[in-house]
N, C-alpha and C positions, 0 to 999 in steps of 0.2 A: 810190595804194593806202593804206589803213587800215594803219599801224603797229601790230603788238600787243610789246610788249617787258616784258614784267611782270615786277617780282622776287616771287620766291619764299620766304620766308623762314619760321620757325618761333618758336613763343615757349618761355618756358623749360619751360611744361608739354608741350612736343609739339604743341600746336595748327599748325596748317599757315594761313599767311596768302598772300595773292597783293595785289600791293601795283601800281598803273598809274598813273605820275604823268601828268596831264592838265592843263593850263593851263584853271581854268576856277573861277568863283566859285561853282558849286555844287556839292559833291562827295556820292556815293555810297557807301555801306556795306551788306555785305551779310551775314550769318551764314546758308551753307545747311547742313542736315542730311540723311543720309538716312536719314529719318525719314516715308516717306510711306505710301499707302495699303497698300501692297503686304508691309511688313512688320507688318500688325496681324494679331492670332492670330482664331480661326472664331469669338470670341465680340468681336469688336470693331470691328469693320465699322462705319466712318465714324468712327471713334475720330481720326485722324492729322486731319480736318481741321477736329472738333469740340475738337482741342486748338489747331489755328491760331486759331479765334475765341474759347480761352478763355484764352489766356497771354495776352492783353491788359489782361484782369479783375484788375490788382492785383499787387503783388508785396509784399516784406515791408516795403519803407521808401517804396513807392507806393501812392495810391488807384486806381482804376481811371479814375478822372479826372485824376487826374495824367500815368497812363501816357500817356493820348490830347493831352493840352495842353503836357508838356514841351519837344517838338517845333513842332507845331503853332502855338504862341504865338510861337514867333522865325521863325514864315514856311517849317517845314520840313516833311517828309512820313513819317509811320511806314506800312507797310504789311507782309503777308508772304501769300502763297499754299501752297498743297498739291498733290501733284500726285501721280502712281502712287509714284515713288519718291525725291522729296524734297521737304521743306521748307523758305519759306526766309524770314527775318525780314529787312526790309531797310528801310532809311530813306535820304532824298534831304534836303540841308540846304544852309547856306550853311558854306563852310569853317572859319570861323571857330568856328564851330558844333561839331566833330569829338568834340571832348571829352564835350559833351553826350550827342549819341547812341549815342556806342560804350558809354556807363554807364548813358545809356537800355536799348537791345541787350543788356546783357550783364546787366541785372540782371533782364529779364524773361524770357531764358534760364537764367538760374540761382534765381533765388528767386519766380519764379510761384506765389500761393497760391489759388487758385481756389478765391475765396469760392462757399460754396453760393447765396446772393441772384444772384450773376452768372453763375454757371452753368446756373440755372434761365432766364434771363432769354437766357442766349446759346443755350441749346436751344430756345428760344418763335423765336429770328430764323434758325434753322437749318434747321426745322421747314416755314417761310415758304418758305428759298430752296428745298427740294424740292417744297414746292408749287408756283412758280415753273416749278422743273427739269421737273416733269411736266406742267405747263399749255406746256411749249415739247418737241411733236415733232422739230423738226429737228437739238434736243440730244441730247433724251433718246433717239432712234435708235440716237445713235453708243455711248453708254454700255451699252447692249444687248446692240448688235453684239460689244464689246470683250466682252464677259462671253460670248458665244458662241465666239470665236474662243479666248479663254481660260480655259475651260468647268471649273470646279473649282478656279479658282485664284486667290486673293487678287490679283493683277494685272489681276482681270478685272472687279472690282465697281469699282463705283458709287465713288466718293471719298466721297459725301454721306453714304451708309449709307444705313436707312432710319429712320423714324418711331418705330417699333420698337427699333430698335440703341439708336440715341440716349436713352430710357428710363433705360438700364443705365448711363452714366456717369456718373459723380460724382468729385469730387476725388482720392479712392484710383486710379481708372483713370488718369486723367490724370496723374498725378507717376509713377504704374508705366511707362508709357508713356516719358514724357522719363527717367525715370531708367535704362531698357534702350537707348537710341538717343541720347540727347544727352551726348554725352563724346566727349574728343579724337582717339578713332579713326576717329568717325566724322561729323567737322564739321570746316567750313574758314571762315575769313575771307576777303572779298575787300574791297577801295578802289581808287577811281576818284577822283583827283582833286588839286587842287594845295594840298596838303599833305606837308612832307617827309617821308621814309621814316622819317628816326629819329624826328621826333616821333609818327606813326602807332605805329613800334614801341614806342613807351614809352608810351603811351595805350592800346594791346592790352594790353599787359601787367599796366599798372595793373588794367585791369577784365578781363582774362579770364586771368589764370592760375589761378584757381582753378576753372576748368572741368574736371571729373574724368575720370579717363584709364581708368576703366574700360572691359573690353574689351567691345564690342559686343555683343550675340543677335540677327543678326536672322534671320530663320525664313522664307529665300526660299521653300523648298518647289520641286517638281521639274515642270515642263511636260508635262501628258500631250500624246500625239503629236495632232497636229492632224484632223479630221475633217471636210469638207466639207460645208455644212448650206443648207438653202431654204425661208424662214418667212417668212409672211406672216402680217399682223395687222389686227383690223379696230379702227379710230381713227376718234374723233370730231374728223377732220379735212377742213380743207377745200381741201386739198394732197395727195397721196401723195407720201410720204418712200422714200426707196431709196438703201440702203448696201449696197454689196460688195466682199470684200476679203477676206485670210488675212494668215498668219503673214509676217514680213520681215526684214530682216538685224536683227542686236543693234549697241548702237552700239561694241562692238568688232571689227566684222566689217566686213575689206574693204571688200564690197558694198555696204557702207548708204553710198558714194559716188555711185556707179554709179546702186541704188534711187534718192534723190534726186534726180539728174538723170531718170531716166526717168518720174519723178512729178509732175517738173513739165513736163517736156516732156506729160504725159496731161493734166494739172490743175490744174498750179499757179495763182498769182495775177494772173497776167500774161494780158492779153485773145487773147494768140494761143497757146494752149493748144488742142492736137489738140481735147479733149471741147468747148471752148468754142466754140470754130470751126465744127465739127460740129453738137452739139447741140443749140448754142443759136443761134447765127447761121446756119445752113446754113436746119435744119428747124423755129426756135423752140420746139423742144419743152419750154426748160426755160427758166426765169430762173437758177435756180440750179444749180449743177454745178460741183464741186471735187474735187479728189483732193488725199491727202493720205498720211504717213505718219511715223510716230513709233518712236527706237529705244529699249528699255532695256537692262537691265543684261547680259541672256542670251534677249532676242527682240526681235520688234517686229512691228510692225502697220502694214499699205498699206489705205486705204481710197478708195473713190468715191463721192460722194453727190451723187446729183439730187433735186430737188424737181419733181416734176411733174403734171398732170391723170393720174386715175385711165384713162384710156383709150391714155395715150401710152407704159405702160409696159412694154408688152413691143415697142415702138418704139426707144426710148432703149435698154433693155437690147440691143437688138440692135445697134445703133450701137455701146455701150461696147464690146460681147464683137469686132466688127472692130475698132477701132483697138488694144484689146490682143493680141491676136492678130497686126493688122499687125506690132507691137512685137516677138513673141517668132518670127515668122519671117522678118521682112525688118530686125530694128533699126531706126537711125536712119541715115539717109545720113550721106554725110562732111560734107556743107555743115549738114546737118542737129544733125548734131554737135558741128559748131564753136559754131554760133548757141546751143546747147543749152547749151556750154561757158561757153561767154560771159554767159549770161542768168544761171546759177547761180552766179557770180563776182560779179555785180553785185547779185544779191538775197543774198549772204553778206555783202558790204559794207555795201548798207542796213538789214542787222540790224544790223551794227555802229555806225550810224552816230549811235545814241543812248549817254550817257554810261552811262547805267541799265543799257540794254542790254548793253553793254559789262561792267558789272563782274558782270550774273548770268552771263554769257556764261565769264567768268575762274572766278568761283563752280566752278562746274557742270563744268569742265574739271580743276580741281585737284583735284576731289570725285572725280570722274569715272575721270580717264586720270593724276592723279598731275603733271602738266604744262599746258603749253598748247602750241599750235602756231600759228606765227606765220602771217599773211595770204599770205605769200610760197609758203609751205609749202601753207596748203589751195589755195592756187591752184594751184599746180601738181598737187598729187595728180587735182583734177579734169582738169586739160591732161593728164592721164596714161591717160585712160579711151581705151580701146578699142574698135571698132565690135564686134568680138567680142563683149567684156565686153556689150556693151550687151542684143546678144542670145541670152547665156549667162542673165544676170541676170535678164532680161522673161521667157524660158524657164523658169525655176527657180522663180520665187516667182508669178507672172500665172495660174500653168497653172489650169485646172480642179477638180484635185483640191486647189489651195492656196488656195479661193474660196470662201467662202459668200457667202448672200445673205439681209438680212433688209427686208423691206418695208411700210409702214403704210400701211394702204389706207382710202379713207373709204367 
């Protein structure tokens, strides 16, 4: 079993660190915020991840060629992504290295000036990847879907923004932006790696105590009640696309254990997957077929997506609506159960079993729930699921009225 044993400690501003020592010559750092899509106001839409690509652009005692080479020239990695509801700046290097990056990290978290030249130049490459996002149906589906099922609400668009949005940025939105969400209330530190703790902590401290303690605004906004919906679109494609799917546990809710297991028991990654079994090996109706599901702060989203010939699809929809159904009147057998138990124990490990992974994994949990819990602990809360629970669960959120359907047809 995967060990997680992490210290938790704080610096003198309050900033909250998670510290995992790991024997190994590459170590990882991570700064998450939450700072993602879902807290930008009705006029900023794609703002949180037009600042990902633009805090790169420079800082005050950096060129923007510097920021990309500091790293990179000793063999290391800058990166950071955006996502509904955080961002997170992270670098991978050789230990030796630590010094470097946490004053890399901390200085394009704190003194990012986003020259106009770079910003014009980072909305031309931004511009591209939505061009990209819409030349690919079987993405842009799912981003659709999520804006239907979360119909009026910042958690429901697009991360990218659009064409449009992106116009309105410039350097003033940008620093408004980090200056409402990036401070010590609402950002953590995480490391992964074999460096000792008090030299980490005395390297934090040198470059990030002056990260400001201002108190957070962010403007979650309230979930209107869910609506059951059925859209189909006509696409110049040469595939039909099919997602369906509703609301699901939040990732402080119970359930989203339980969800989990019953999601991959429908769809998950693994070739003996009910839908894959069926779908695609039984009747070959589909190459592609996955289910999936994601939690946030106060909801979350179950989906299912096939790819298939525009004549097979009210074939496959008939397939999915039995095996969910099997789900929410008969659950999972008790052998069925075990195997279920088992399979999601050992895909909880192989996320762990990267160091990277690992320390967004610490990230995202100290951001998160305030803690972590250790391997021993998620294991057993899964050994602890219920045939009941199973199909209370499949019952509650699978049903009809918790289902839309949205469909690209060629």
């Amino acid at each position: 079993m995967i060990e997680i044993d992490p210290v938790i400690f704080s610096l003198s501003n309050g900033l909250k660190v998670i510290y995992q020592e790991q024997k190994a010559i590459i170590a990882h750092m991570g700064v998450m915020v939450q700072a993602g899509s879902r807290y930008e106001r009705a006029d900023e839409e794609g703002l949180a991840h037009f600042l990902e690509h633009c805090i790169f652009q420079g800082t005050e005692k950096r060129r923007a060629l510097d920021v990309f080479t500091d790293l990179d020239s000793l063999g290391g990695e800058l990166n950071a992504y955006t996502n509904k509801e955080e961002m997170c700046i992270h670098a991978s290097f050789r230990k030796s290295h630590f010094s470097i990056a946490a004053d890399l990290i901390s200085d394009i978290i704190q003194n990012a000036t986003f020259p106009k030249k770079e910003i014009n130049k980072e909305r031309e490459i931004v511009i591209d990847e939505i061009n990209s996002y819409l030349d690919t149906p079987s993405e842009r589906i799912f981003d659709e879907f999520e804006e239907l099922v979360f119909k009026g609400h910042s958690i429901g668009r697009n991360t990218l923004g659009t064409k449009e949005s992106l116009q309105r940025f410039g350097s003033k939105e940008l620093k408004s932006y980090m200056q409402r969400l990036f401070n010590v209330d609402n950002m953590v530190v995480s490391f992964v790696g074999d460096v000792p703790q008090e030299e980490v902590e005395m390297i934090l401290e040198r470059y990030f105590n002056n990260v400001p303690k201002t108190t957070s605004i962010k403007e979650n906004g309230s979930l209107a009640e869910f609506k059951s919906f059925s859209f189909e679109q006509k696409k110049a494609n040469y595939q039909s696309h099919i997602v369906l799917g509703g609301r699901a546990p939040s990732y402080t809710d119970h359930e989203r254990r339980v969800m989990a297991l019953l999601i991959n028991v429908l769809g998950g990654p693994a070739m003996n997957s009910r839908l894959n079994l069926s779908v695609r090996e039984k009747f070959g109706y589909a190459y592609n077929v996955e289910a999936g599901f994601s939690s946030y702060s106060d909801s979350g989203i179950w989906t299912i997506y096939l790819g298939t010939d525009k004549k097979n699809i009210k074939k496959v929809l008939k397939i999915v609506r039995k095996e969910i159904e099997d789900l929410c009147n008969e659950g999972l057998t008790l052998d069925e159960l075990k195997l279920a138990k088992e399979q999601i124990k050992g895909h909880l490990a192989l996320s762990l079993d990267s160091n990277i992974e690992l320390m967004l994994h610490l990230a995202k949990s100290l951001l998160i729930y305030g803690n972590v819990e250790s391997m021993d602990t998620l294991y057993k809360e899964v050994d602890s699921i219920t045939y009941d629970e199973t199909k209370k669960v499949a019952s509650k959120w699978f049903n009809e009225a918790n289902t839309g359907y949205l469909t690209f047809v060629y």
